[in-house]
C-alpha angles and dihedrals in degrees: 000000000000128000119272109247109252094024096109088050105055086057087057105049094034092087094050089053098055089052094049087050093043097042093093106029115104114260089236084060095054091056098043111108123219133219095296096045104252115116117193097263084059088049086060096045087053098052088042087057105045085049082066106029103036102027115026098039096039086052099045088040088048088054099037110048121030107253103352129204098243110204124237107238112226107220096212116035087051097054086044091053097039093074079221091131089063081059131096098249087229082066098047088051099049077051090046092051101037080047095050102038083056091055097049093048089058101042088055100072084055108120137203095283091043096053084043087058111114145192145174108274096209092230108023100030139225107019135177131239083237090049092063082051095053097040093048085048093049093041086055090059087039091056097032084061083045095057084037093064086041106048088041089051095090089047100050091047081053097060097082103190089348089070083074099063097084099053092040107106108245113226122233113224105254109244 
């Protein structure tokens, strides 16, 4: 399958949203876990990592061996094992955006039989080298929208009676 149109470049411009979302945001909000225990630091490592574990490796792998076995990339256990939480997040994201413009650039000379290229995706199956491009590209929006609840929380908790205006049904004049 061809490339949707659009895919390469939202690798490429996700780091520099995340920069333009995070540039203002206190350095003690960005390392500040939710509910569910990812802050958005941790948000950053992840998508580092998966740069380099779900989208660099499957591919080499892809266009290296004839239908590969892709490993699955635990989310935990490789943030836990990167060391990425002990790092400024401003770092991790310089490292996010040289590490990702390499990829893309690579990505990029790929041509119609690479991206044809497949392999067994030890828990979902036979995937394409153009799959990995279009779940990475579709797991940066995913986790964009992620940093973006994080990052709007204190906000939100800030609107006092205004917080209800955007849950209050709105009435349509009667004809």
């Amino acid at each position: 399958m061809p490339l949707v149109p659009g895919a390469i470049d939202r690798l490429a411009h996700t780091p520099s949203v995340l920069r333009a979302l995070l540039d203002a945001v206190p350095p003690e909000a960005l390392t500040s876990p939710d509910a569910g225990g990812w802050s958005t630091r941790d948000v950053v490592s992840h998508l580092l990592i998966i740069t380099d574990l779900g989208l660099d490796q499957r591919l080499r792998l892809l266009l290296a061996e004839d239908t590969p076995t892709l490993p699955d990339v635990n989310e935990h256990d490789s943030l836990a094992a990167s060391g990425y939480r002990d790092r400024p997040p401003a770092d991790l994201l310089d490292d996010f955006a040289a590490h990702r413009a390499n990829t893309v650039e690579w990505i990029r000379g790929l041509g119609p039989a690479d991206l044809e290229r497949a392999g067994i995706h030890e828990i979902t199956g036979r995937v394409t080298a153009s799959d990995v491009v279009h779940h990475i590209a579709f797991h940066d929006l995913v986790h964009v929208a992620q940093i973006t609840n994080l990052i709007a929380a204190p906000l939100n908790a800030a609107r006092g009676g205004m917080g209800n205006m955007g849950s209050r049904e709105r009435s349509k004049p009667e004809a």
